[in-house]
C-alpha positions in Angstrom: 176.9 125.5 116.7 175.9 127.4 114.0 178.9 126.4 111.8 179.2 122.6 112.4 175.6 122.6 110.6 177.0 124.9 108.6 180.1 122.8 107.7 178.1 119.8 107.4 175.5 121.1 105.0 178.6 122.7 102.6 179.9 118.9 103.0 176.5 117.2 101.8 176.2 119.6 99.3 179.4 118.4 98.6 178.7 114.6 97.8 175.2 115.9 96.1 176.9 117.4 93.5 179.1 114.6 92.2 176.3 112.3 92.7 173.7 114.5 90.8 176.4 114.5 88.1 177.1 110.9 87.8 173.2 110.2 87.7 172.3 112.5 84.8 175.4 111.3 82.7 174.2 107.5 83.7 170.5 108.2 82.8 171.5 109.6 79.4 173.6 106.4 78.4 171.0 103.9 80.6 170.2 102.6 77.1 173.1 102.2 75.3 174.0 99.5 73.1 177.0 101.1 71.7 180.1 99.5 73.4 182.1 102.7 73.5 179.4 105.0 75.4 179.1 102.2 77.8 182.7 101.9 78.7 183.0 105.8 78.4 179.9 105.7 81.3 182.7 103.1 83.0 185.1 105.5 82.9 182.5 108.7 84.2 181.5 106.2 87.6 185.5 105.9 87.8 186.1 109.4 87.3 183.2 109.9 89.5 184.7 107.6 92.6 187.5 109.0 92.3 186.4 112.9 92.6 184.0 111.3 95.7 187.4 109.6 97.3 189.1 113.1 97.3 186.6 115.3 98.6 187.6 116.7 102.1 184.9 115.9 104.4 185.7 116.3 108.4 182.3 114.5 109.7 182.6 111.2 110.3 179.0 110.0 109.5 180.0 111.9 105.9 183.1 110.1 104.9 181.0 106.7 105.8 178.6 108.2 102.9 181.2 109.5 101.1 183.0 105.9 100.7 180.0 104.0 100.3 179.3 106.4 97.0 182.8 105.7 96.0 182.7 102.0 96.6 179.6 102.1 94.4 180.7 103.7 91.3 184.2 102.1 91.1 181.7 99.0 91.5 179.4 100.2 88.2 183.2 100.8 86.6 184.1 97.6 86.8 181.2 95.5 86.5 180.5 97.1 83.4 183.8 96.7 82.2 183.5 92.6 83.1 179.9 93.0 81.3 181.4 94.6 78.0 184.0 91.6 78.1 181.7 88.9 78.6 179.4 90.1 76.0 182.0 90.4 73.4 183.4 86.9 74.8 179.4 85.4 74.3 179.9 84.7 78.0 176.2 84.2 79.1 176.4 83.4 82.5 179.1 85.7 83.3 176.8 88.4 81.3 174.0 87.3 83.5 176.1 88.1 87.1 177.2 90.9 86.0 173.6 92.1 85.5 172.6 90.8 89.6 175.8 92.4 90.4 175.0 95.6 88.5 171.2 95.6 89.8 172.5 95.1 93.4 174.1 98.5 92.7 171.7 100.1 92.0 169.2 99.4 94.5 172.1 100.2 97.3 172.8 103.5 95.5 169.5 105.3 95.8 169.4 103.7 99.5 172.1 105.3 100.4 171.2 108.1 99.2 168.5 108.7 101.3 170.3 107.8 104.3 172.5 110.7 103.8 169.8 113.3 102.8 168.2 112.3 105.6 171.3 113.0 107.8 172.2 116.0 106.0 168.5 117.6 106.3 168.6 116.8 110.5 169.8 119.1 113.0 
């Protein structure tokens, strides 16, 4: 028994990592006005879902974690990327769903986040 927690707290830890990453690089730039940080913040989430796709993780109520967290960034990736364009394009109401779509993000992310602590901190 001892290892299966074992395994699963090494796996959280796992998925903490890359999303402690992501959120200090995305808190530095939260700001920005400069076009290239934001798309270079595009390409971090990217990089980010990416590294979160190819972790190995064996438990089953991880990977549903695991993929939400992916499904997430790739989601900040390329909203931001429609936001940049619609901005440059003077596109207000495209700029203006990209913002819902971007706030409806980030009020899953942090929820899903404590799902999974809460998982990873049971027996």
């Amino acid at each position: 028994m001892v290892s299966c927690s074992e395994n699963r707290v090494y796996q959280c830890k796992k998925i903490i990592s890359i999303t402690q990453e992501i959120a200090k690089e995305s808190q530095a730039n939260r700001k920005t006005e400069d076009i290239q940080e934001a798309l270079q913040v595009a390409d971090s989430f990217e990089k980010a879902a990416a590294e979160m796709r190819n972790l190995s993780i064996s438990d089953e109520n991880l990977v549903k974690y695991q993929l939400g967290f992916a499904n997430i960034y790739q989601g900040y990736a390329q909203t931001t990327r429609k936001f940049i364009l619609a901005l440059q394009k003077r596109d207000i109401n495209t700029v203006k769903l990209m913002q819902q779509q971007l706030q409806q993000l980030g009020q899953k992310e942090p929820k899903l986040g404590n799902r999974m602590n809460s998982y990873c901190q049971s027996k």
